[in-house]
C-alpha positions as CSV (number, residue, x, y, z in Angstrom):
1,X,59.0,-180.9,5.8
2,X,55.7,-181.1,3.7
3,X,53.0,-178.3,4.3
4,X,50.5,-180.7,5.3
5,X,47.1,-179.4,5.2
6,X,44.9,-182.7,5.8
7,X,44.1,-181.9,9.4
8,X,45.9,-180.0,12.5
9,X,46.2,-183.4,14.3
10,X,49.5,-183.6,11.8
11,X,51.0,-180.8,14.0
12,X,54.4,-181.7,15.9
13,X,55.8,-180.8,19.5
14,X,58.1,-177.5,19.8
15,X,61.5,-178.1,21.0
16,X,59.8,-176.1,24.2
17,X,57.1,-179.0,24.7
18,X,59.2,-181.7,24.1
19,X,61.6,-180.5,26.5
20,X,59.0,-180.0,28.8
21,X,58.0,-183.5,28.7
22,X,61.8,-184.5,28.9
23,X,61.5,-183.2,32.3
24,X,58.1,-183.9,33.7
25,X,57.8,-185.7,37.1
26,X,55.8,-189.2,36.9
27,X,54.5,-192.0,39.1
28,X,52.0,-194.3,38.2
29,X,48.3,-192.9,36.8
30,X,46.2,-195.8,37.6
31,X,47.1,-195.2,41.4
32,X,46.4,-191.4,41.2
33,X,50.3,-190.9,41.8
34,X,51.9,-189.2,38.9
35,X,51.9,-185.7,39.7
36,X,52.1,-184.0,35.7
37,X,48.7,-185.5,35.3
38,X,47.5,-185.0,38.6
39,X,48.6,-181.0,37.9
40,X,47.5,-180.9,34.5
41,X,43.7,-182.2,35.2
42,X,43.9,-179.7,38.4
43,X,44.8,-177.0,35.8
44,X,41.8,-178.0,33.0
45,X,39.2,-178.2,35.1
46,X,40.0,-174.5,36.5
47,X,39.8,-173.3,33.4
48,X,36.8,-175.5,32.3
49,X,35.0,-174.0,35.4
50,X,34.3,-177.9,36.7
51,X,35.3,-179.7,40.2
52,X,37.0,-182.5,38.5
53,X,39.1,-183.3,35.0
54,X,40.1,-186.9,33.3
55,X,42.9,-187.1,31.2
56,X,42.6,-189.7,28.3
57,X,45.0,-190.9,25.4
58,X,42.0,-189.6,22.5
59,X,39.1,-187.6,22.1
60,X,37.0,-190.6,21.0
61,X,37.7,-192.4,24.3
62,X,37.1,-189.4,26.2
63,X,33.8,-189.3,24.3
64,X,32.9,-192.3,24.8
65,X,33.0,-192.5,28.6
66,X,31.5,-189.4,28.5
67,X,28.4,-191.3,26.7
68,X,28.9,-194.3,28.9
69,X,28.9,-192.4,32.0
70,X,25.9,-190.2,31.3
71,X,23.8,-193.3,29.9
72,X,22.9,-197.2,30.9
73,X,22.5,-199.8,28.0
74,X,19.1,-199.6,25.9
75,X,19.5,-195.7,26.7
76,X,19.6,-193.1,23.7
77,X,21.6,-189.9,23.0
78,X,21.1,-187.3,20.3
79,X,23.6,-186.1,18.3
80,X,23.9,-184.2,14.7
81,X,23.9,-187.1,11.9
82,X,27.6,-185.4,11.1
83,X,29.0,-184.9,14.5
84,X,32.6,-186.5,15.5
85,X,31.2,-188.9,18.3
86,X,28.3,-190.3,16.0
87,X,29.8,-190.6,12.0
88,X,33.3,-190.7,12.9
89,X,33.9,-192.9,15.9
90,X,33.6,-196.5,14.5
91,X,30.4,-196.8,16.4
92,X,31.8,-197.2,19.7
93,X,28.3,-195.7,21.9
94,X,26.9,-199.1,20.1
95,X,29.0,-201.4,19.9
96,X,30.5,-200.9,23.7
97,X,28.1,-199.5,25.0
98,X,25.3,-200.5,23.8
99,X,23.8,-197.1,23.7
100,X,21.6,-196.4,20.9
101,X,22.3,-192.8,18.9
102,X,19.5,-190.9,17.6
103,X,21.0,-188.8,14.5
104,X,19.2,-185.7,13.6
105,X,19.7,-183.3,10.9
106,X,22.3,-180.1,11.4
107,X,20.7,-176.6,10.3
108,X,22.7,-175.0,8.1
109,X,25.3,-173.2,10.7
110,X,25.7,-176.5,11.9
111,X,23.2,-176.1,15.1
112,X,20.2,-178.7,16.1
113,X,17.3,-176.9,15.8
114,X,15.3,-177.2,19.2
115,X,11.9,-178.6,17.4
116,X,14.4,-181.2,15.9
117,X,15.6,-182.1,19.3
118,X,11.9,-182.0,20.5
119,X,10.7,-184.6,18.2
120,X,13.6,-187.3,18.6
121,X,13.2,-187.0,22.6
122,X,11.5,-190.5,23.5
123,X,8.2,-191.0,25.3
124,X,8.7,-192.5,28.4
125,X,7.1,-196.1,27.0
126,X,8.6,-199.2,27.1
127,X,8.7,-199.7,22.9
128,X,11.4,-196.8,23.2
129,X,15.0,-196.4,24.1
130,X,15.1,-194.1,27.2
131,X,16.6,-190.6,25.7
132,X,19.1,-189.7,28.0
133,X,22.1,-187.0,26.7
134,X,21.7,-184.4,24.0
135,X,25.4,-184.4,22.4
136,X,27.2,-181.1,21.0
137,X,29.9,-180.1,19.0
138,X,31.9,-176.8,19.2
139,X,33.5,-176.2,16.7
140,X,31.8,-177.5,14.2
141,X,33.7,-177.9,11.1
142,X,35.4,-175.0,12.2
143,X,32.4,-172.8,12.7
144,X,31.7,-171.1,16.0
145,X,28.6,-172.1,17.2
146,X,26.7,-169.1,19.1
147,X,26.7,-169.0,22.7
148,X,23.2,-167.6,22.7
149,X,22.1,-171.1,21.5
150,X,24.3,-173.2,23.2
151,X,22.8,-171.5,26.6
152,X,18.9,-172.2,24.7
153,X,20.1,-176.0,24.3
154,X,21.4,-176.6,27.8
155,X,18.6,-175.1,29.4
156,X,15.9,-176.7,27.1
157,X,17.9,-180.0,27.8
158,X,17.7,-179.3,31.2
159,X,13.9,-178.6,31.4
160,X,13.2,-182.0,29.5
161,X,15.9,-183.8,32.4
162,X,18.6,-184.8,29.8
163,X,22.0,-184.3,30.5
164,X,24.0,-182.8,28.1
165,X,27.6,-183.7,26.8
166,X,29.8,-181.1,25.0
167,X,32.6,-182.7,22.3
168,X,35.1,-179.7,22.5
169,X,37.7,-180.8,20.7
170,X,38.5,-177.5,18.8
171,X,36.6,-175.2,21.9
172,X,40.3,-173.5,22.4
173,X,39.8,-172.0,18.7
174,X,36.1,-170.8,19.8
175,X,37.5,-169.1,22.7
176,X,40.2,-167.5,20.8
177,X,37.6,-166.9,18.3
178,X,34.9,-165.1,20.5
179,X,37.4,-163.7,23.2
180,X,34.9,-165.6,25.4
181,X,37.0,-167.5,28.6
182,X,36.8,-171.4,28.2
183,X,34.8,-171.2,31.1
184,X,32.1,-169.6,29.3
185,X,31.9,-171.8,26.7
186,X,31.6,-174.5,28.9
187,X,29.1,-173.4,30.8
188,X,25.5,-175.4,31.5
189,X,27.2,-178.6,29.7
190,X,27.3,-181.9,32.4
191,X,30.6,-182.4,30.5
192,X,32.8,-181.4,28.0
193,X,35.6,-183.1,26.3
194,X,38.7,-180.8,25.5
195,X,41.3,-181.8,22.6
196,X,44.9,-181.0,22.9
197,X,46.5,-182.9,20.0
198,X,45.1,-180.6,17.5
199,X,45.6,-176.8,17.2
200,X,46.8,-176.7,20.3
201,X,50.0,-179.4,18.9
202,X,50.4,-181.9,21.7
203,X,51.2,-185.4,19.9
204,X,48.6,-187.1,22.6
205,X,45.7,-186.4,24.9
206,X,42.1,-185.0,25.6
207,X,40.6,-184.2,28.7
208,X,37.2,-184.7,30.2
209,X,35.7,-182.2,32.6
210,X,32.5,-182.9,35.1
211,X,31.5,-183.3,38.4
212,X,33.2,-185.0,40.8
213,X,30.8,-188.2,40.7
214,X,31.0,-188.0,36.7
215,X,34.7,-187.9,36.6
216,X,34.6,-191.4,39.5
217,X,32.3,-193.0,37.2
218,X,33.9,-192.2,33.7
219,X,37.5,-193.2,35.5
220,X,36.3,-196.7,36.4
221,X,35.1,-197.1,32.7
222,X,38.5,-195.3,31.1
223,X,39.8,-198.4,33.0
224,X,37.6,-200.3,31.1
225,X,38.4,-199.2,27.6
226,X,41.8,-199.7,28.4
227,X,42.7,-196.1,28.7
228,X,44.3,-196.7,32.4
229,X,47.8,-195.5,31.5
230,X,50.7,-195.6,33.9
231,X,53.9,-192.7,33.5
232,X,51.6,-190.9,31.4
233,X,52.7,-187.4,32.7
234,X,55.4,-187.6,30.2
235,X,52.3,-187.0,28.3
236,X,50.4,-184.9,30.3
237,X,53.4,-182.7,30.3
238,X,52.9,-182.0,26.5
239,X,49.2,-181.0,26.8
240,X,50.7,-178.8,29.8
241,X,52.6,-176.9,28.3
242,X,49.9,-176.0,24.9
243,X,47.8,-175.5,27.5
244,X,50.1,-172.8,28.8
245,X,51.5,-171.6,25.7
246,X,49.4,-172.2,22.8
247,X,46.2,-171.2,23.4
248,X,46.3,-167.7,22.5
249,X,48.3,-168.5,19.1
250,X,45.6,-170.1,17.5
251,X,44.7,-166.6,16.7
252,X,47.2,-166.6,14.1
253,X,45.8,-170.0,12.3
254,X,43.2,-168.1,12.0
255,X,44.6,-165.5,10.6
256,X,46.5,-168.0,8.0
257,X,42.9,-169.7,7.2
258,X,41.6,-166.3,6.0
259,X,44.5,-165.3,4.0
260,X,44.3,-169.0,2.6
261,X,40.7,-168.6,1.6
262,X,41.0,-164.8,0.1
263,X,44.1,-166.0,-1.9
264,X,42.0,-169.0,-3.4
265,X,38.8,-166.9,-4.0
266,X,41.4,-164.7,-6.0
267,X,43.2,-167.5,-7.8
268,X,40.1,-169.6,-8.5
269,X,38.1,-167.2,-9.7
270,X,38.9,-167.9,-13.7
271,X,38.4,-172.2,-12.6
272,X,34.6,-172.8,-13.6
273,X,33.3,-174.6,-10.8
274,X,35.7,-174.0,-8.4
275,X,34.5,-172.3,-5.4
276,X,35.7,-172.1,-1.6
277,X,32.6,-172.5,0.3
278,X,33.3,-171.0,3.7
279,X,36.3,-170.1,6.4
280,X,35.9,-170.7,10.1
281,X,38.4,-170.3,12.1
282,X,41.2,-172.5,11.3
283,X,39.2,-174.2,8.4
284,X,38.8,-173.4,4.6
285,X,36.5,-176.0,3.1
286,X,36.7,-175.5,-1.3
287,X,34.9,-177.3,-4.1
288,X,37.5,-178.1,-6.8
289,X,35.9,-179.9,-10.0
290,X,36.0,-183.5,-10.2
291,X,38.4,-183.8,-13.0
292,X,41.2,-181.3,-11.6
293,X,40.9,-183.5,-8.7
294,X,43.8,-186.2,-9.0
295,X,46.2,-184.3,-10.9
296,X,45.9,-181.3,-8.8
297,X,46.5,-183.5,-5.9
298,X,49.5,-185.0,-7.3
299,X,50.6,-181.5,-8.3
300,X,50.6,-180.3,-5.0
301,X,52.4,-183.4,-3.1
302,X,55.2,-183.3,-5.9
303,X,55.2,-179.6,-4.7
304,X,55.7,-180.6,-0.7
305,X,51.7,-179.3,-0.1
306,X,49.6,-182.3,1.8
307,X,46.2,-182.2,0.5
308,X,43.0,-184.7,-0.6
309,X,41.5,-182.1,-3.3
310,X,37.3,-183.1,-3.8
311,X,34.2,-181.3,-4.1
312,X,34.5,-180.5,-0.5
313,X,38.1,-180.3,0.6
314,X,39.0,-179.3,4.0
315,X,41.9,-177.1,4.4
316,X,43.1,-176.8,8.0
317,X,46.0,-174.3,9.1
318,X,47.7,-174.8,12.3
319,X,50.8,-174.7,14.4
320,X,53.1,-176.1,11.7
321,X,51.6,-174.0,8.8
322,X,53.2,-170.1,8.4
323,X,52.0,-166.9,7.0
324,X,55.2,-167.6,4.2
325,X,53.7,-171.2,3.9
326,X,49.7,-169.7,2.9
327,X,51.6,-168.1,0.0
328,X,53.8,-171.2,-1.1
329,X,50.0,-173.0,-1.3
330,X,49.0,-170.4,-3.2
331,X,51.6,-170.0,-5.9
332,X,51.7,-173.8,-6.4
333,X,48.1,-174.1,-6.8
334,X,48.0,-171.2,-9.3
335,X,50.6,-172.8,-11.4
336,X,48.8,-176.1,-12.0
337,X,45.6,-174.0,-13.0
338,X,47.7,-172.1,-15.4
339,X,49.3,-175.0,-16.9
């Protein structure tokens, strides 16, 4: 099996999880009967430290009830001009929801500075879009944002009476990261929507956490996208069992990230404009120059190593990435350079 190093959405189920969703108990979602869902949004939202949960095929649908639920067409949300839910959702706030985004500029650890925020808030006059949401992301390209500011947002949000929406696809690697519970991280957000096909190496679902009232609206509009799903506790059960079981082994992509990056700051060294540029948790993002770029790509695949080599390549370790794997990457990749 190729060491693919594109993403940790590539991960597949254990032999554990898939038995586990061999066995899971169903009944029919859209009628609130199937009882692996029902148990397994019970058992988010606990840990979330909200009322209610919503279990969702895809973080970009969970995202994007979360931005129809919080907002009413002609209204406005702010969001980083890189973050998942504006660049890399095909639009969907616009297009279906007719939601307008307001992009703003990241600072470089990937935070939204509070004067930036302050200036793209709307005046309440009829030429504007009503602002609305201010939208995070944690992790952001696998950095840890602090929790000192993520409290500073909420509560500034708050003071200004915008609600504020939380895409925490990755947030299992920022507790593991910080030791801090999920709970914590959570905290002051409206909503929060938690990713368990990733790291975490369930083939399907994300799970949205709110209020009771949220989660009734953002239901009738996952009906609406199409995301009412019937036996899906055969899926549910998957997400169940990461939830149970993989959590704290994130620690250890981690782990395989840094020895990743300290290998390649070693072996790249001699390579003029080669560079890796930073290591958060389970990411390693390098520079490789343009003309190594194809070859060394094609090196690596004829090698069984997944990768798209650029000026900014994104490494990700995860479940299906080992400690013996880190060092296969790194011999192969110092062969080509010594060719």
């Amino acid at each position: 099996m190729p060491i693919d190093l594109r993403s940790d959405t590539v991960t597949r189920p254990t032999p554990a999880m898939r038995e586990a969703m061999h066995k899971a108990p169903v009944g029919d979602d859209v009628f609130g009967d199937d009882p692996s869902i029902n148990a397994f949004q019970e058992a988010v939202a606990a840990r979330a430290g909200y009322p209610a949960a919503l279990f969702f095929p895809t973080g970009t649908q969970s995202n994007l009830a979360a931005l129809m639920s919080h907002c009413q067409r002609g209204d406005e949300f702010i969001a980083g001009q890189n973050a998942h839910l504006y660049k890399y959702e095909a639009g969907g706030a616009a297009v279906l929801g007719s939601i307008q985004p307001q992009p703003i500029q990241h600072e470089e650890d990937g935070t939204l500075s509070l004067d930036r925020i302050a200036a793209a808030i709307k005046q309440d006059d009829f030429h504007y879009a009503c602002t609305r949401l201010v939208a995070l992301e944690n992790t952001f390209h696998g950095r840890v944002i602090p929790q000192k500011y993520l409290n500073e947002v909420t509560a500034f949000a708050a003071d200004r009476g915008l609600a504020t929406h939380l895409d925490g696809a990755r947030l299992f690697n920022a507790s593991v990261a910080t030791g801090l519970p999920l709970s914590s991280l959570c905290n002051g957000f409206e909503s929060v929507s938690l990713c368990f096909s990733k790291g975490l190496g369930a083939p399907v679902g994300s799970v949205l956490v709110g209020s009771d009232e949220f989660i009734a609206t953002a239901k009738r509009i996952r009906k609406m996208l199409g995301g009412g799903m019937r036996q899906a506790g055969i899926l549910a059960a998957g997400c169940h069992y990461a939830l149970d079981h993989h959590v704290q082994r994130l620690a250890d992509d981690h782990c395989h990230a840094r020895l990743l990056a300290d290998g390649l700051r070693d072996g790249l060294a001699e390579v003029k404009g080669a560079e890796v540029l930073s290591c958060d948790t389970n990411m390693v993002f390098v520079r490789f120059p343009e003309q190594y770029c194809a070859d060394l790509q094609t090196h690596m695949a004829a090698h069984d190593v997944l990768m798209a080599p650029s000026q900014k390549t994104r490494l990700v370790t995860h479940l299906d990435v080992s400690r013996e794997d880190v060092q296969k990457i790194l011999d192969v990749m110092a062969a080509f350079f010594r060719a």
